[in-house]
N, C-alpha and C positions, 0 to 999 in steps of 0.2 A: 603331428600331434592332433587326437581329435579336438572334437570344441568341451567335452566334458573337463578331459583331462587337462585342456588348457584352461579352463576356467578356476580347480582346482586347486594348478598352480600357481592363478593368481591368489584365490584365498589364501594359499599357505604364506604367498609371501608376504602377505599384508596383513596375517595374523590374525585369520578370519573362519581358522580353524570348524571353530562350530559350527558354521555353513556347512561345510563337507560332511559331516558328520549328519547333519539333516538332512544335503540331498540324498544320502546314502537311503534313508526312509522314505522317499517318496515314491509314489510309481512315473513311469516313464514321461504323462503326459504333464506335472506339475515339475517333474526334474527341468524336460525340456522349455517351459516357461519362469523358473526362476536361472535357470542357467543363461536364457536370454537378457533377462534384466541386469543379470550380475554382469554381463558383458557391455552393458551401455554405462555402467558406473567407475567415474572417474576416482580410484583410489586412492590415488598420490594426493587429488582435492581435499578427500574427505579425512586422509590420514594429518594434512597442514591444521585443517579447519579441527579437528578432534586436541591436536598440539594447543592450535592457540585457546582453546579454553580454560590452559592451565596459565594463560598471559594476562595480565591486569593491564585495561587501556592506561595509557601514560600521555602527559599534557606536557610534561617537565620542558622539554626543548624545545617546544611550537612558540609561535608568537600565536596568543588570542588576542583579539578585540573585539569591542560589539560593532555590530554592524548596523549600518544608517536605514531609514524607514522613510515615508511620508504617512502620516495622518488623515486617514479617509476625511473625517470628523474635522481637521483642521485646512484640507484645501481653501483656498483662494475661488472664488465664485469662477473666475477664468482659465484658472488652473483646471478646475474640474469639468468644464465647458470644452476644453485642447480635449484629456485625456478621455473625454466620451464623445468628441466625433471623431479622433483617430481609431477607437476601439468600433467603433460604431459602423465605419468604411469597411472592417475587414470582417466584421458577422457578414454586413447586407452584399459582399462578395462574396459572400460563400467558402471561404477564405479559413473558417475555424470548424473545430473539431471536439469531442469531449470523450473522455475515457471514463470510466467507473470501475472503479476494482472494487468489487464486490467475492472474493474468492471466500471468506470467512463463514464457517457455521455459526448459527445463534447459542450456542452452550453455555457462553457465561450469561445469558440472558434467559437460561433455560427453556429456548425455542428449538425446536425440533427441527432444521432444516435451514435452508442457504438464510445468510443474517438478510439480505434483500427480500425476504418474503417475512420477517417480522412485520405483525399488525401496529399499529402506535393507535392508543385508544385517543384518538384527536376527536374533538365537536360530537362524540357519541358515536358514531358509528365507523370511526376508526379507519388509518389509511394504510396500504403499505409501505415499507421503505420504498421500494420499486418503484410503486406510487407516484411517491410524491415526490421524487426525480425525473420521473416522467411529466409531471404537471408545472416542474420548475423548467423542464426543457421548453413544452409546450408554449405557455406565456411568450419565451423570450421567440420563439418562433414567430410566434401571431405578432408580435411587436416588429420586429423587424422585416417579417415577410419570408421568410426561409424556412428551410427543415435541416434543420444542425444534424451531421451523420451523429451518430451514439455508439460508442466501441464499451461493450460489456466485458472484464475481464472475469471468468472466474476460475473453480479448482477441478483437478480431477473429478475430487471429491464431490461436487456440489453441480457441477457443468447440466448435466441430464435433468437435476431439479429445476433448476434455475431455467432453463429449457423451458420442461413441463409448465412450471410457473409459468412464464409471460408469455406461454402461447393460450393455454386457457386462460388469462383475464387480456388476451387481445392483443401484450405489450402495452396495455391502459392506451389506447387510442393512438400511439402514437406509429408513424409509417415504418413497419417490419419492415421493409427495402432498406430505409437507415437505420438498421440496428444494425455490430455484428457483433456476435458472440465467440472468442478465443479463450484458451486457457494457460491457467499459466505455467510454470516449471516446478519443477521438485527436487528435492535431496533428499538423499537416508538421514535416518535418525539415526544414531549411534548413545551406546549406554555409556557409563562413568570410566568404563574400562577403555571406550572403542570399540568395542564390536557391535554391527549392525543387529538393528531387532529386525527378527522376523513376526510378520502379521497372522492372524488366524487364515487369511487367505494364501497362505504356505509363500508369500512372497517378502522381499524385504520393505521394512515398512519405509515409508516416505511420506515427507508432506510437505507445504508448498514452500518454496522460497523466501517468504518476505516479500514486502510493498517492492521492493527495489530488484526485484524480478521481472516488472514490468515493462522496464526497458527490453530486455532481451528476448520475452515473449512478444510484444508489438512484434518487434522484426522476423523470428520465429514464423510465427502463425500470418503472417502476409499482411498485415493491419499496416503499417507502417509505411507498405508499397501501395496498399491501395487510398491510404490519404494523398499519396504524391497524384496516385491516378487521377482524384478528386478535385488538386488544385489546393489540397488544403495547406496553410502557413501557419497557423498557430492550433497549441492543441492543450484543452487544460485536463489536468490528472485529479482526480478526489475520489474519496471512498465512501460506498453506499452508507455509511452510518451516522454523517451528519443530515440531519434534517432541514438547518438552515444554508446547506452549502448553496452558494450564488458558483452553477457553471458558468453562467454567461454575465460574468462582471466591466462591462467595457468599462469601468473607471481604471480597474485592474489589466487591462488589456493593453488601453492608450496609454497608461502609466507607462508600462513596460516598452513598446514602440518609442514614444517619447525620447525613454533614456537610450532609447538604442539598445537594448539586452538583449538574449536569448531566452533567460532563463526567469521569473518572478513568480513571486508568491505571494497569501495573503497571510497577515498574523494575528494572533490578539494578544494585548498586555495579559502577562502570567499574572494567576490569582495572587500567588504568592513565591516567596522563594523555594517550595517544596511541591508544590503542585507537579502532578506524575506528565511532562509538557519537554519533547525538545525544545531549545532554544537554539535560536538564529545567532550567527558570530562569523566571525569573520577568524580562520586560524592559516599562518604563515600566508596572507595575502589573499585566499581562496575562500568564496563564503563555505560553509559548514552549519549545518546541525549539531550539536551535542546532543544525543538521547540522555533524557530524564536520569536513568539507570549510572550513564558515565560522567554525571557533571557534579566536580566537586562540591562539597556544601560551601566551602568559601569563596567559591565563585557564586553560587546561586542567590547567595545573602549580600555579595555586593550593590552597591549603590553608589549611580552619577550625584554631580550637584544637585541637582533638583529632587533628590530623595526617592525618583524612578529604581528598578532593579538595572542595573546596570547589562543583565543579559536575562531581558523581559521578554523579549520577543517571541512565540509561544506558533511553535508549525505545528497547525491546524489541516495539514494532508488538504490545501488547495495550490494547487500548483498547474505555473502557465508556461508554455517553451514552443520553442520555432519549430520546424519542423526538421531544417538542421544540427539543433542542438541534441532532438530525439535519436535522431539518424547517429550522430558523434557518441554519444552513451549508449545505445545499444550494443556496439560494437566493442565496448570496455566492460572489463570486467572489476565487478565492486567488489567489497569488502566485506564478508560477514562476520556477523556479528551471532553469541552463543544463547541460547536460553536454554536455563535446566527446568526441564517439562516431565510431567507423569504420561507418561505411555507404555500401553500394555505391549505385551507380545508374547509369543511362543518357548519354551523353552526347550530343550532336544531332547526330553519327551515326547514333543507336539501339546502340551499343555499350558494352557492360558494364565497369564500371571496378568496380574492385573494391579499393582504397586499403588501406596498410600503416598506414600513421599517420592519428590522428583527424582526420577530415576537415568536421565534421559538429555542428549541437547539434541536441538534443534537449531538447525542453523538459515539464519536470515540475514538479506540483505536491505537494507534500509532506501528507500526511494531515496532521500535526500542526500543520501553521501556521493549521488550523480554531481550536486553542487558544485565540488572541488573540482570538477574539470572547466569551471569558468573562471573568470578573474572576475565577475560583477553577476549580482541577482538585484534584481528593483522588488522592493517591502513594500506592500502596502496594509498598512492596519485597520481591520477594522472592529467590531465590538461584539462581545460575545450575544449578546442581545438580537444584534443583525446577522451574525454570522456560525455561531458556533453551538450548536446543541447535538453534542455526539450520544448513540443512542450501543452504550458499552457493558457497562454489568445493569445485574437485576437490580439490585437498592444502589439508593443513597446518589455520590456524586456520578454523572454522566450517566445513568439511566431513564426509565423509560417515562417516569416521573418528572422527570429536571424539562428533559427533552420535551415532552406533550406541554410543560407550562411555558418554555420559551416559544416556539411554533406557535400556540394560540396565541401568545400575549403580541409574537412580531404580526400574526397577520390582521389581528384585531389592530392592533395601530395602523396598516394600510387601506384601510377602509375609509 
């Protein structure tokens, strides 16, 4: 059987019909490039994944509990004196590492291109995200003595820009020899029925995986093998769109060593019980995230003695792991999760539809649901003032407004 006819075969049997029906319209050179792609997609994956979005997540059988923290804010003068010359030993070894996922377009921010090339209108003449990740790396460099490697993730989508970007501003001063730039992975989109869209580029449409892709792209794209090459033991993960994220927290570092972990993270107390925030928990013995989206309101509105939300704990995408741990989750596969999205596409016409209301899933996997392959993650908290100013939609909460007045306000208090 040739590769047309067996590719075909697979559409027919996967009910994928109106593919064939398109490649029939194309000419030879875009048949034989979406026949290739259709050949690298795993079906049976995308036929489970397309199932469970008719499945509603369920808690009924797990044991949850909240899970324990320490209080940046409440250390012991001694306690925090341990946990910063243990962290402190493995920066000035050279020892750690820092990832940036940056794959996201600026679109809900109404920015034209990769979200790390958003301006944030800081002090008047404004910095980039890129920026001022780069200037947060730098500092702890000149502090310590070192040059932290810097692993850039981004998309398909954005990879060439984001490129273009940090070569013409330099990478903002910092050594291109530590940078490296990989991308991450993809899946099809599928409509409400199942069937894959096709993109105005006569190919099937795809977009990126989700945060929790980035385990298996590390390993992928050779990043993974070349921190071993480096020596490196600890590697922390965050996403270009907070402004105050702290990569290089050795309070958060030596915490983690301390207890012995693999795996830690930072959080901050949830605004409230409805605030759009996974929460940290602990479900059948293994920590766990809950996304915002799956957590009951009567869980989210509970409360300990002390009148705290009982599952406050609020994952803020800063996240720190061994280099074993990375190695151990790359090699598993996670769990996705659905989102119903508007996205355009083709129809077998060749005609561009371009839909009002979600038409669409998108399937992602969540960085945090790596958690469950631990028995224990070390919390450390600390304040959205010092830590958290995500730069997410245009107005209102977590935009570009919130963000420019927290960032002034922490560096004008360092002064």
């Amino acid at each position: 059987m040739d590769r047309t006819q067996e590719t075909i075969e697979t559409l027919r049997k996967y009910k994928q019909e109106h593919i064939i029906r398109f490649l029939e319209k194309l000419n030879k050179e875009k048949q034989d490039n979406l026949i290739k792609q259709i050949q690298g997609i795993n079906f049976e994956q995308i036929t489970e994944l397309y199932n469970n979005t008719k499945q509603k997540i369920q808690f009924k059988e797990s044991k949850i509990e909240p899970l324990s923290y320490l209080d940046k804010s409440k250390l012991t003068k001694n306690q925090k004196e341990q946990f910063d010359k243990l962290g402190e030993e493995t920066i000035k070894a050279e020892e750690y590492a820092v990832v940036t996922m940056a794959g996201g377009q600026g679109t809900r921010l109404g920015h034209k291109g990769p979200k790390g090339t958003f301006k944030l209108d800081v002090y008047g003449k404004g910095k980039f995200l890129f920026e001022i990740l780069a200037d947060n790396l730098k500092e702890a460099n000149k502090k310590f003595g070192v040059t932290i490697p810097w692993y850039i993730m981004t998309s398909k989508e954005n990879n060439a820009e984001t490129i273009d970007f940090l070569e013409k501003n330099n990478y903002f001063g910092y050594d291109k020899n530590l940078v490296t730039i990989f991308t991450q992975s993809e899946l099809p989109l599928v409509d409400e029925q199942g069937k894959l869209l096709i993109s105005k580029d006569f190919r099937i449409k795809q977009a990126s995986d989700g945060n929790g892709g980035t385990y298996s792209s590390l390993r992928a794209s050779g990043c993974l093998a070349d921190m071993k090459k480096r020596g490196i033991k600890w590697i922390f993960i965050g996403s270009v769109d907070n402004v105050l994220l702290k990569m290089v927290d050795i309070t958060l570092l030596g915490m983690a060593k301390s207890k012995n972990v693999q795996i830690a993270s930072k959080s901050v107390a949830k605004a409230n019980p409805y605030e759009k925030v996974g929460v940290f928990c602990k479900i059948n013995g293994h920590p766990k995230v809950i996304e915002y989206t799956e957590l009951p309101t009567s869980m989210a509105e509970q409360r300990d003695k002390n009148g705290e939300l009982k599952y406050g704990e609020s994952h803020i995408m800063c996240n720190l792991y061994t280099i074993e741990a990375l190695e151990k989750i790359s090699k598993e596969p996670l769990i996705y999760h659905s989102a119903h999205k508007k996205n355009s596409y083709l129809d077998e016409d060749g005609k561009e539809i371009i839909p009002e209301e979600p038409n669409s899933y998108k399937f992602e996997a969540f960085i945090f649901d790596a958690f469950e392959f631990f028995d224990d993650i070390a919390i450390l908290r600390g304040t959205r003032e010092d830590d958290f100013a995500p730069v997410k939609n245009k107005d209102g909460v977590d935009s570009p407004k919130t963000a420019k007045e927290l960032y002034e306000k922490f560096w004008n208090r360092q002064v």
